[in-house]
N, C-alpha and C positions, 0 to 999 in steps of 0.2 A: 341595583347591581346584579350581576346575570350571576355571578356566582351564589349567591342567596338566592336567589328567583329559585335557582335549578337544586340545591343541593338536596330537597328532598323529594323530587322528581324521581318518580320511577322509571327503571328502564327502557323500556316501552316506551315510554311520554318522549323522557329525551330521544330519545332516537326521531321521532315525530318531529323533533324540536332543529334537528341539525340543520344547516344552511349553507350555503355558502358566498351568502351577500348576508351586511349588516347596515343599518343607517349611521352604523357610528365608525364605519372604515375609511380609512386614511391611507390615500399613497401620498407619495414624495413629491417632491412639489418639481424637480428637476430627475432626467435620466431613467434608466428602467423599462421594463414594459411591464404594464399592468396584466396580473394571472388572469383567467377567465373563469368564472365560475363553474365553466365545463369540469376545467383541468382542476381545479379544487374538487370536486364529484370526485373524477380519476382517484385522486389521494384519498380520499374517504373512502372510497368505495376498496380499494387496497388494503387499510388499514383496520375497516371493519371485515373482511376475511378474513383475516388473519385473528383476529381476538373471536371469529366465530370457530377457528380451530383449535379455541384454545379455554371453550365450553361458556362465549359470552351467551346469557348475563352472568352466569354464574361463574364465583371463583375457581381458576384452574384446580384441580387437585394438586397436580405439583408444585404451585404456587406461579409467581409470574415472572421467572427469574426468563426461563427458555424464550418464552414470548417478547418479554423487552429484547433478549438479544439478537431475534430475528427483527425485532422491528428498528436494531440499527441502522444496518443496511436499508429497509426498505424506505424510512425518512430521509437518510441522504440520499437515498436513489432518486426521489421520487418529489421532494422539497423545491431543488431549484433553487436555491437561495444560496446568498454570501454570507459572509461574517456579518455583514455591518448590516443584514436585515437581522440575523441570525443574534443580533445582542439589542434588535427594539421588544421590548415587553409587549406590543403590540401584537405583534405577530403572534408572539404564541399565546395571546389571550385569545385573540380571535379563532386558531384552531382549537383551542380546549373548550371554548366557551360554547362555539358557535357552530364549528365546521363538524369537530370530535366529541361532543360533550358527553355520550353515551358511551365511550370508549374509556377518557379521562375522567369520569366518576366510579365507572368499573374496578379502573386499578384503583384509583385515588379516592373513598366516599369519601367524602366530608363529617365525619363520623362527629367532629366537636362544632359543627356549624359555624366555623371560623369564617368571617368575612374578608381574610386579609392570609388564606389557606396557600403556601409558597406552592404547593404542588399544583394547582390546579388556577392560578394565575400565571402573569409574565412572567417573573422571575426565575432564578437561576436553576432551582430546583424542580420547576414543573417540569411533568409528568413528561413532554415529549422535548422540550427544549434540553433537557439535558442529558438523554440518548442523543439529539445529532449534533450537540457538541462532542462528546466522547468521540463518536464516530470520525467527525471530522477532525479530532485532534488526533485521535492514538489509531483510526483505522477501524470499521468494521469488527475484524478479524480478534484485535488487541483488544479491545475494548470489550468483547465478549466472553475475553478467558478469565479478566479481573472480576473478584466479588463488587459488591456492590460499596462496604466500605474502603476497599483496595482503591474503585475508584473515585470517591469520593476523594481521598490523599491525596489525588493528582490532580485532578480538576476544579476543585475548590482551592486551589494556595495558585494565585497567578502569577508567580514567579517560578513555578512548574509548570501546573496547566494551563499556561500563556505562550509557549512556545510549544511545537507539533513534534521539533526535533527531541526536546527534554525529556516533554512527555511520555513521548514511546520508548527512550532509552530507559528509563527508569521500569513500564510496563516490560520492557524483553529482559530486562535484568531479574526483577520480578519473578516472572513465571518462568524464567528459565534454572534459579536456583530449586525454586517451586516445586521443576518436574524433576532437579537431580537430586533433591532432596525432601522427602516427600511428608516426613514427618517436622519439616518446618510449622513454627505458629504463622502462618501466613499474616494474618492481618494483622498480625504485633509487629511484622517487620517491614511488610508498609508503613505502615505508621510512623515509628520508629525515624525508618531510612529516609522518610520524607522529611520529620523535623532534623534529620541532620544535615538533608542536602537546602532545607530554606537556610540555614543557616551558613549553610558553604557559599549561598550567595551573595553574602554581605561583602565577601573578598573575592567571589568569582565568578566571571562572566558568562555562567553555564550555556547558555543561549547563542554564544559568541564559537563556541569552541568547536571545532571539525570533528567530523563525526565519530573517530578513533580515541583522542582526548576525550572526550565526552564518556563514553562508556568506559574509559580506565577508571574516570571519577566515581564515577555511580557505581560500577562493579566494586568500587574498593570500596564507599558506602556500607552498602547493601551486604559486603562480606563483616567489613567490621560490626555491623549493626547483628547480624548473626552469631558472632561471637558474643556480645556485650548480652544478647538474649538467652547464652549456655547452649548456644549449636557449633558444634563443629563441624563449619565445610570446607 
């Protein structure tokens, strides 16, 4: 398994090691045009300037909050893909594994030798599939102002971060109390404002509602949720 193979792979080595063809890749069997291994260089080659601005191999000093959120943008820009490549485990094992592996052990080591490590396989939480989720549900822009737990609230519960319109109404609700209230606990009231609005979905169509409804719900949320935390806004 390549995620073993590599996790104690130096630097260096994996960089040596990146590709962008595998014997074990998979297209679809109908529709599409297959990437070129050119255009995958392109994205690497993008992707490793950027982490070289930001002192790869070594850890940033100011950790890698700035860097992930430039590299929002830069993977939706740059990706090409839809939703429905965008949720194969395939895909983004292939970039972590194969295409990025010097990048996505950078952020991600594999510090407890986990052969089943979320960040750095398919799934929801690896290292680059869920920057271009974010991005492509709340926006570049939105998705750069939330902390890292903020977004997690939203994008982890699919009855929020399953819909583009929810998502962001709750994100500008968010950080707009945020900037007129500045001594808010911020991530207590994400938290919070999210378990109350999964629950408002049991009776309500959040997803359904025009964009004006929509934000009365969530701002009245996110104010009561404020109060119930001993802020007054």
């Amino acid at each position: 398994m390549l995620l073993v193979e590599r996790t104690d792979v130096p630097p260096d080595q994996l960089r040596s090691l990146a590709t962008a063809e595998h014997p074990g890749m998979d297209w679809y069997a109908t529709g599409g045009s297959r990437i070129s291994p050119d255009r995958l260089m392109v994205i690497r080659d993008k992707v490793c300037a950027l982490a070289g601005e930001y002192g790869w191999p070594m850890a940033p000093a100011g950790g890698f909050t700035d860097f992930e959120h430039r590299l929002y943008e830069l993977l939706l820009g740059t990706l090409e893909i839809m939703p429905a490549d965008a949720a194969d485990e395939g895909v983004w094992s292939f970039l972590t594994l194969v295409l990025l592996p010097d990048i996505a052990f950078w952020r991600f080591p594999n510090t407890q030798r986990s052969a089943s490590y979320e960040r750095l396989i398919g799934k929801p939480r690896n290292v680059f599939r869920r920057l271009w989720w974010r991005a492509y549900v709340l926006g570049a822009d939105l998705a750069g102002q939330l902390l890292e737990d903020e977004a997690v609230a939203i994008m982890e519960r699919p009855t929020l971060g399953g819909s583009p319109a929810v998502a962001r109404a709750i994100a500008r609700t968010h950080i707009g109390l945020v900037r007129e209230k500045g001594s808010l606990p911020r991530t207590a009231l994400m938290r919070e404002a999210t378990k109350r609005l999964r629950r408002l979905t049991t009776i309500l169509t959040l997803h359904a509602m025009d964009e004006g409804d929509l934000h009365e719900v969530v701002q009245e949320v996110f104010l009561e949720t404020a109060f119930a935390l001993g802020q007054d806004v």
